[in-house]
N, C-alpha and C positions, 0 to 999 in steps of 0.2 A: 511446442512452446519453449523460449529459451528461459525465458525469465517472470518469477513471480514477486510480487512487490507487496508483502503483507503488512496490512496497520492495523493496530486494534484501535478502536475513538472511544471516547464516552464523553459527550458532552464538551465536543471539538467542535459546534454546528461552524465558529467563523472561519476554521483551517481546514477544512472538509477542500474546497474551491482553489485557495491557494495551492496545497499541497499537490492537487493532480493537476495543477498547471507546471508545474517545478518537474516533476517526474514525468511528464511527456515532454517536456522542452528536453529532459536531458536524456531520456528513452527514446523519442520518436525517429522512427529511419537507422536504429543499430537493430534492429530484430525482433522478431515478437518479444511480446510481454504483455503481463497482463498485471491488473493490479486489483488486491483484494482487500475491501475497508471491511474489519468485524466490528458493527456497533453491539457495544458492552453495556446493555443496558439503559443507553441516554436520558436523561428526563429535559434534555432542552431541544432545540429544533435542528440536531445532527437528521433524524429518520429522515427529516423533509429535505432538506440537503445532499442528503444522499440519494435520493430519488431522484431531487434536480440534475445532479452529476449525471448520475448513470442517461439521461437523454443528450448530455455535450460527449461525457468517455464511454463508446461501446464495450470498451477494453477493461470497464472498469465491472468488478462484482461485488453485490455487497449481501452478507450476511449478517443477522442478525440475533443478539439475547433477550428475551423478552424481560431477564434483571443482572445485575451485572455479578459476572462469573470473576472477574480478576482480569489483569492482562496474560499473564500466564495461557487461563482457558480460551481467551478467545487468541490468541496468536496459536492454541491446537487448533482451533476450527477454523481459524483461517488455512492453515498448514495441509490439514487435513482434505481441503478441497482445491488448493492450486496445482496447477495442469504445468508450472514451470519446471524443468530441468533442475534449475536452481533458485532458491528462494530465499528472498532478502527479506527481514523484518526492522522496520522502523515503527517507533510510536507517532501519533500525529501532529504531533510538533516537534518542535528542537532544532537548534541553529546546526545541529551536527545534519540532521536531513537535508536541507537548504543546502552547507556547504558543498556536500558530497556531491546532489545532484548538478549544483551551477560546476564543479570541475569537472562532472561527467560531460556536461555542455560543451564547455571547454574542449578539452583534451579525448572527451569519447570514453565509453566503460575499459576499465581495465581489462587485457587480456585474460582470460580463465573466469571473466566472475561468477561464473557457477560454483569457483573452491573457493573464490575470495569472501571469506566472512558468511558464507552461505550455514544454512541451519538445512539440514536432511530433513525431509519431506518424510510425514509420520505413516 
């Protein structure tokens, strides 16, 4: 696996759909990768969400807190189980996620991004 793609959500249920459309448009056809949503606890309808995904993204895994740890703890558990080489962590939103992927679309992943910005697998 080259590439791990960790979020943690809590209560993202409308950017759950979005966000793995954005990261497969800009991932799809450069290499494996996989992407792993940690729900942190959610009390709105992310769980169900996430269940609809994982039948459109095979690539997609979701883990889950039954109350919310922090982002901290659940970007360990997500860390803790991606199978990628290098693993990227973004939160569930934010224009910085968006920008990154539409230039990945673009231009294609940077050379090396397993050292670019990458976090070591715990």
């Amino acid at each position: 696996m080259h590439l791990s793609v960790v979020s943690p959500v809590r209560n993202e249920a409308e950017n759950i759909l979005p966000l793995l459309v954005e990261i497969h448009a800009a991932l799809e056809g450069r290499g494996e990768f996989e992407v792993v949503y940690v729900d942190d606890g959610s009390s709105d309808a992310t769980a169900a969400r996430l269940a609809e995904a994982q039948k459109l993204y095979p690539r997609l895994r979701v883990l889950a807190h039954a109350e919310s740890c922090g982002q901290s703890a659940a970007l360990v558990t997500g860390f803790r189980v991606a199978r990628g080489s290098g693993s990227r962590r973004w939160t569930g939103t934010g224009r910085t996620i968006r920008r990154t992927f539409r230039s990945w679309s673009r231009r294609g992943m940077p050379r090396g991004v397993s050292n670019y910005g990458m976090f070591d697998r715990l």
